[in-house]
N, C-alpha and C positions, 0 to 999 in steps of 0.2 A: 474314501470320499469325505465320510467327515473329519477324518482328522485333517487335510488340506483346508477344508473351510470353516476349521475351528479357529484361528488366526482372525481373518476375516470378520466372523460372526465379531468378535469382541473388541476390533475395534470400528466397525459399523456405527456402533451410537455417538460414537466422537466423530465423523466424521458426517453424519446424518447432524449432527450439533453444531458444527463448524458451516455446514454450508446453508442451514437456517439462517446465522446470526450472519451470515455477508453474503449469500445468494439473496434471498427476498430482501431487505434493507437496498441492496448495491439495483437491482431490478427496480423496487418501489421511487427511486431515485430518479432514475432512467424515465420512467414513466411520466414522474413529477414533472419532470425539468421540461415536456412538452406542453405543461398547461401553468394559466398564472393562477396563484391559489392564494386565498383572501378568504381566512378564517375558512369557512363550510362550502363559497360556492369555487368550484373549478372550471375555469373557462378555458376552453381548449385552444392554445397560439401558435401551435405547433414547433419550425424551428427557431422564432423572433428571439426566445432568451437567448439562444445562442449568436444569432445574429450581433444581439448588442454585446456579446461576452468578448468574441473574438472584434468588434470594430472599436472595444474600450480600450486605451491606452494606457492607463491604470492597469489590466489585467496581462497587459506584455511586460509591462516594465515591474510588476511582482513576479511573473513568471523570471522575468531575466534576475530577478535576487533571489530566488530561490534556488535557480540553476548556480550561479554564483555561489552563494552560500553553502549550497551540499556538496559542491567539489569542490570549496576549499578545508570544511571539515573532513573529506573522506582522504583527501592531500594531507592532510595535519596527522589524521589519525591511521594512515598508513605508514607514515613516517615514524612518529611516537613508537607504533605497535614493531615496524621492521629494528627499531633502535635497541628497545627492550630486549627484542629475539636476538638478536646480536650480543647483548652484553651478556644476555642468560649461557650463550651456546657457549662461551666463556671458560663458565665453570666446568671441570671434569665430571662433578656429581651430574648435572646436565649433558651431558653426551653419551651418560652412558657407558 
């Protein structure tokens, strides 16, 4: 039994570590984003910031360049990367 949960035990802290630093932060987030906060007092508005988030036109049209922009680098750099793998497989030392 403990040798199956010796694995485990060790890497527990890293994983107990990893969901500290973006579980509470990603949560406290969540939380924020239902109240307006002005320095110390928090006033509760429930879902009004989102309201304004999604009827802001600014916030579609950096959405739509973001979408833009990350598919045309992952288009770029799946091409560059397929080109490389290609010239490499080339070589005899590379095939093996």
């Amino acid at each position: 039994m403990r040798r199956k949960l010796f694995p485990y035990l060790l890497v527990m802290p890293a994983v107990v570590y990893l969901l500290g630093i973006t579980l509470y932060p990603g949560i406290y987030a969540m939380v924020q984003s239902l109240f307006r906060v002005k320095f110390a007092s928090w006033t509760f508005i429930g879902l009004d910031n989102y309201e304004k988030l999604f009827t802001d036109p600014e916030f579609w049209a950096s959405l739509w360049n973001t979408l833009v922009i990350g598919a045309s680098a992952l288009a770029l750099q799946f091409v560059i990367a397929l080109t490389l793998a290609a010239l490499a497989y080339r070589d005899p030392w590379v095939r093996g």
